[in-house]
C-alpha positions as CSV (number, residue, x, y, z in Angstrom):
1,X,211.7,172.4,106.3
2,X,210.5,169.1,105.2
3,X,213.1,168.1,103.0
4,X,215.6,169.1,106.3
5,X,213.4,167.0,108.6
6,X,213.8,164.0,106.3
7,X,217.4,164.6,106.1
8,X,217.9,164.5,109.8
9,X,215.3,161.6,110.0
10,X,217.9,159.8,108.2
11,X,221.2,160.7,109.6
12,X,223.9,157.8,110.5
13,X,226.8,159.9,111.2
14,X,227.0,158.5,114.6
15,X,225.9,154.9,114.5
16,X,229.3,153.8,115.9
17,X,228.5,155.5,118.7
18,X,225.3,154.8,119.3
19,X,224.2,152.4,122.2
20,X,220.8,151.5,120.4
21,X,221.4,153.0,117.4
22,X,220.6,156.5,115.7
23,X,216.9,157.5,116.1
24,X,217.2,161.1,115.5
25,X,213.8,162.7,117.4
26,X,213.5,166.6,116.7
27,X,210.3,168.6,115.8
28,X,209.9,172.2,114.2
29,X,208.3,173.8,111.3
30,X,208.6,177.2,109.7
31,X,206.4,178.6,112.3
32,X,208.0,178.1,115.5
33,X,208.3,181.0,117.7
34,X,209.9,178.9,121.0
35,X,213.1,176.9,119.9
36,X,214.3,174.6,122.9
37,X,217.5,173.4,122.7
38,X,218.2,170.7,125.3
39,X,220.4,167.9,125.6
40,X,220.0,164.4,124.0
41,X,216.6,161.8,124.0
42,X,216.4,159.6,127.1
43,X,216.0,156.0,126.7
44,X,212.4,156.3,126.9
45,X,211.9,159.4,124.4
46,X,214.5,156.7,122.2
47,X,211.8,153.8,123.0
48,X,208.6,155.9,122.4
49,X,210.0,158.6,119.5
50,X,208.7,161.7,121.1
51,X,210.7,164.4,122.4
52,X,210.5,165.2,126.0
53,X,208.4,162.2,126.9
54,X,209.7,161.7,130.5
55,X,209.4,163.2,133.8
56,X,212.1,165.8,132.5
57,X,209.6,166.7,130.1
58,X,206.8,167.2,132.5
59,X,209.1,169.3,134.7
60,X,210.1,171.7,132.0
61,X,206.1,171.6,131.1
62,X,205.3,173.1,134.6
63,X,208.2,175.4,134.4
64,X,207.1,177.1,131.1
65,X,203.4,176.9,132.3
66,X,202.3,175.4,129.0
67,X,200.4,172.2,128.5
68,X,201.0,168.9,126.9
69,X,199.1,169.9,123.8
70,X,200.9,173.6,123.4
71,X,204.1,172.0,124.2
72,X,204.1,169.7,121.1
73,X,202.0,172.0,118.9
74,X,205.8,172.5,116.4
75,X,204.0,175.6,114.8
76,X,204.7,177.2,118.2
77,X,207.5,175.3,120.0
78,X,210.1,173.4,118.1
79,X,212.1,170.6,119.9
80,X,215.8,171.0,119.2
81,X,218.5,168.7,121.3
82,X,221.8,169.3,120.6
83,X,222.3,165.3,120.2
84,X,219.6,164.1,118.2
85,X,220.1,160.5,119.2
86,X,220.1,158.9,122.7
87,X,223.8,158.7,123.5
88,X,223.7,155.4,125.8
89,X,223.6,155.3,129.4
90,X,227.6,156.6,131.7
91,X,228.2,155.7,135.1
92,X,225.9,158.2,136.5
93,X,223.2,158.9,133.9
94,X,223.2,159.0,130.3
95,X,226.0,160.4,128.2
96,X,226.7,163.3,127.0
97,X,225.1,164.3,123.4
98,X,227.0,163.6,120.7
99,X,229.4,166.1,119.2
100,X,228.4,165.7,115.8
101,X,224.8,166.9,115.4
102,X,224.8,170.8,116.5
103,X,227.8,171.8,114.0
104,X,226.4,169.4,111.4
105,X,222.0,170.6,111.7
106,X,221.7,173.5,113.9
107,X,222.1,176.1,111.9
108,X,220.2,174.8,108.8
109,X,217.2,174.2,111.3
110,X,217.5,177.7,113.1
111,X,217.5,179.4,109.6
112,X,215.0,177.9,108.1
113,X,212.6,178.9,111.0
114,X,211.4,182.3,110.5
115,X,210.2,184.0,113.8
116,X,211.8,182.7,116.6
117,X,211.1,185.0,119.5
118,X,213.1,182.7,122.1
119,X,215.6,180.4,122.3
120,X,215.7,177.8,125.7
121,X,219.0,176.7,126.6
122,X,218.8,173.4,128.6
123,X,221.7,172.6,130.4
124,X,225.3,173.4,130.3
125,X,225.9,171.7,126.7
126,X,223.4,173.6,124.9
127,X,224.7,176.4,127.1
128,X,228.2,176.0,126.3
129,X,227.5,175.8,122.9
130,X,225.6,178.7,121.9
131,X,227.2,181.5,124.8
132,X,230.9,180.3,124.5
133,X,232.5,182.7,126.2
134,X,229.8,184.8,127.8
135,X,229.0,182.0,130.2
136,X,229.4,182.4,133.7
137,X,232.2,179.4,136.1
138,X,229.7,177.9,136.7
139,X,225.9,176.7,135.6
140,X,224.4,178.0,138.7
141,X,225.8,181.3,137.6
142,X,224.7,181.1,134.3
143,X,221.4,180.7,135.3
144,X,221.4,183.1,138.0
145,X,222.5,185.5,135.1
146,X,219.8,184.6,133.2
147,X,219.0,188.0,132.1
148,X,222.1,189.1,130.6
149,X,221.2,186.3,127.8
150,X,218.2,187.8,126.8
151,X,216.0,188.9,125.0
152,X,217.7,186.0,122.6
153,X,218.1,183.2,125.2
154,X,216.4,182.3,128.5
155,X,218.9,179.7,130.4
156,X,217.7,176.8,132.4
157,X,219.5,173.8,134.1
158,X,218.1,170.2,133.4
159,X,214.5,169.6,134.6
160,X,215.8,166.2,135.6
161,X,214.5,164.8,138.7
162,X,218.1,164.4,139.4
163,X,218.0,168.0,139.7
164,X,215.6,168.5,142.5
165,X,218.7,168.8,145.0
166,X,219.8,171.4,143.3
167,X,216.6,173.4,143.3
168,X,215.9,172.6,146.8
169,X,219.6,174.7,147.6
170,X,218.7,177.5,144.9
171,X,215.1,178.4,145.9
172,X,215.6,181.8,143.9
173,X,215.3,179.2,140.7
174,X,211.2,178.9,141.6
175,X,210.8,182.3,143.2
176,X,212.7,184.3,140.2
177,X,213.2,182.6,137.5
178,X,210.3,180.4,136.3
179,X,208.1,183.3,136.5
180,X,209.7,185.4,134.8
181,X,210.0,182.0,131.7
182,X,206.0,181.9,132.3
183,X,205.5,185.2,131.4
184,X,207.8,185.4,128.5
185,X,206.6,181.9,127.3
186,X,202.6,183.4,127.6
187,X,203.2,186.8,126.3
188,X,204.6,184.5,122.6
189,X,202.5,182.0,122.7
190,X,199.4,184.1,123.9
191,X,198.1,181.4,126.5
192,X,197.1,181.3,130.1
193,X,199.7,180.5,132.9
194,X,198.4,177.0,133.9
């Protein structure tokens, strides 16, 4: 796992791409029972090198009802975007994740962690990546579906504050769905619901 963290640590494939430049941020180790695959590093996870360090981060925190400390502990959680390197900011937001990085470390990461008891998918890229065909029209649907995913995959949307429209017109999301994450994400990791 080491030797595949250093690899990644190192990739350039998509420096031409890159507004700042690659500075691929991931964590996991063997142990990892939570995999969370979300979307790319933000400018200020690209700035400060650690995954999830935004408001998004502390959103999806209080959704899993884990703490800062369990969240980065990698021997429980591991850290997985599907682009590995902030893509640069669009007209409305950042861009989307690169192409390159799920086809190209995904699978050597996911295999070379042996207990994963549940995989997050963040998003409608992660979510369009790994279900294919099984998603629902639309991302709202997908996650209102959320249990035909499991026991493999729990979806989520974004915890972007950008998002907090969207939760205000799907109240179901707070009432159904993050309890139901908080009890899986305990009964794993064997903590207390913050």
């Amino acid at each position: 796992m080491q030797e595949l963290l250093l690899s990644i640590s190192k990739c350039d494939v998509c420096t031409a791409k890159l507004e700042l430049g690659p500075r691929p941020i991931v964590a996991a180790k063997v142990s990892s029972k939570i995999v969370i695959i979300g979307q790319a590093p933000g400018s200020i996870v690209h700035r400060t090198g650690i995954p999830w360090d935004d408001k998004s981060g502390e959103n999806l925190r209080s959704w899993m009802g884990v703490n800062t400390e369990m969240f980065y502990n990698s021997k429980q959680i591991a850290l997985v975007p599907m682009g590995f390197c902030y893509p640069g900011k669009g007209k409305s937001g950042d861009l989307p994740p690169t192409k390159e990085c799920a086809p190209l470390w995904h699978n050597k990461l996911l295999t070379k962690i042996e207990n994963v008891q549940l995989i997050l998918l963040i998003g409608k890229y992660a979510q369009e990546y790994y279900l294919g065909n099984r998603l629902e029209k639309t991302l709202t649907d997908t996650v209102k579906s959320y249990k035909e995913y499991l026991p493999e995959f729990f979806v989520l949307p974004h915890p972007s504050p950008r998002n907090n429209i969207w939760q205000a017109k799907n109240e179901w999301f707070k009432k159904e769905v993050i309890p139901e994450l908080q009890i899986k994400v305990k009964n794993i990791l064997k903590t207390k619901i913050k």
